[in-house]
N, C-alpha and C positions, 0 to 999 in steps of 0.2 A: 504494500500500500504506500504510494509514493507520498502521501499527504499527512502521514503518521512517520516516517521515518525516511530520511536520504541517506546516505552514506557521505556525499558528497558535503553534505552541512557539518560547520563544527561540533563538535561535544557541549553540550550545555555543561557549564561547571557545577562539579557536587556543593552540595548545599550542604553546610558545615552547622551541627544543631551542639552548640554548648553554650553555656551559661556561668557566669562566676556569681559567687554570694562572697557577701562582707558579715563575717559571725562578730558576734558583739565583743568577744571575749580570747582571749588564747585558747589554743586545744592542745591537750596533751598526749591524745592517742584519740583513733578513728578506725572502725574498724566495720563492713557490713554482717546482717547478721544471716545465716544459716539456717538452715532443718535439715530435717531427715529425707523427708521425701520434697523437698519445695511447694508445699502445699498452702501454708501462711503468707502472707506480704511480707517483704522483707525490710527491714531498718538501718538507718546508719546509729551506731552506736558512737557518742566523741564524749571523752574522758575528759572534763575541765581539773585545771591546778587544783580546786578545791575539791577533789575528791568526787563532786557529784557526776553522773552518767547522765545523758539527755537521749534520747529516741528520738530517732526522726525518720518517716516516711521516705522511704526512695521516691515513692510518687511525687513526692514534693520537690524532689531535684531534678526529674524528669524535663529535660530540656523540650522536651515536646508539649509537655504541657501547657495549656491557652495563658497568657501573661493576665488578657483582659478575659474577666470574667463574663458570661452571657448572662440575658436579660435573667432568663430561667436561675440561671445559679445563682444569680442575686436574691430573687427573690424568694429560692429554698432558703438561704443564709439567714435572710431578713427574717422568716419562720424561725427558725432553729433559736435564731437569736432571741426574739421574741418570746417563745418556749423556755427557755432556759430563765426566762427573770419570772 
């Protein structure tokens, strides 16, 4: 199908999906977490100077994930939040 693919056309360049965060704090170790059978969602584990461990969502680093949140997800939020007071 010439209209879906040339040979003759350049390569569209890959689209490069990463993201940096700025953490509040130092991290003393970082580590993700495991199972047996990979059947749980998995977390990053980051050891602060003060001893404490924090949990975090992979899904939350997920470079793919929408920056802007949709009308819909807002509006669950605004429920949840609501609910919670």
């Amino acid at each position: 199908n010439a209209t879906a693919f040339s040979s003759l056309d350049r390569p569209q360049l890959p689209q490069v999906l990463q993201q940096s965060y700025i953490f509040p704090s130092s991290i003393s170790a970082m580590e993700a977490t495991i199972t047996e059978r990979g059947i749980t969602s998995r977390h990053l584990l980051i050891g602060l100077p003060s001893g404490a461990i924090l949990s975090l969502p992979k899904a939350l680093l997920d470079p793919r994930r929408p920056e802007i949140p949709t009308e819909q997800s807002r509006c669950t939020d605004t429920r949840r939040a609501i609910h919670q007071l």
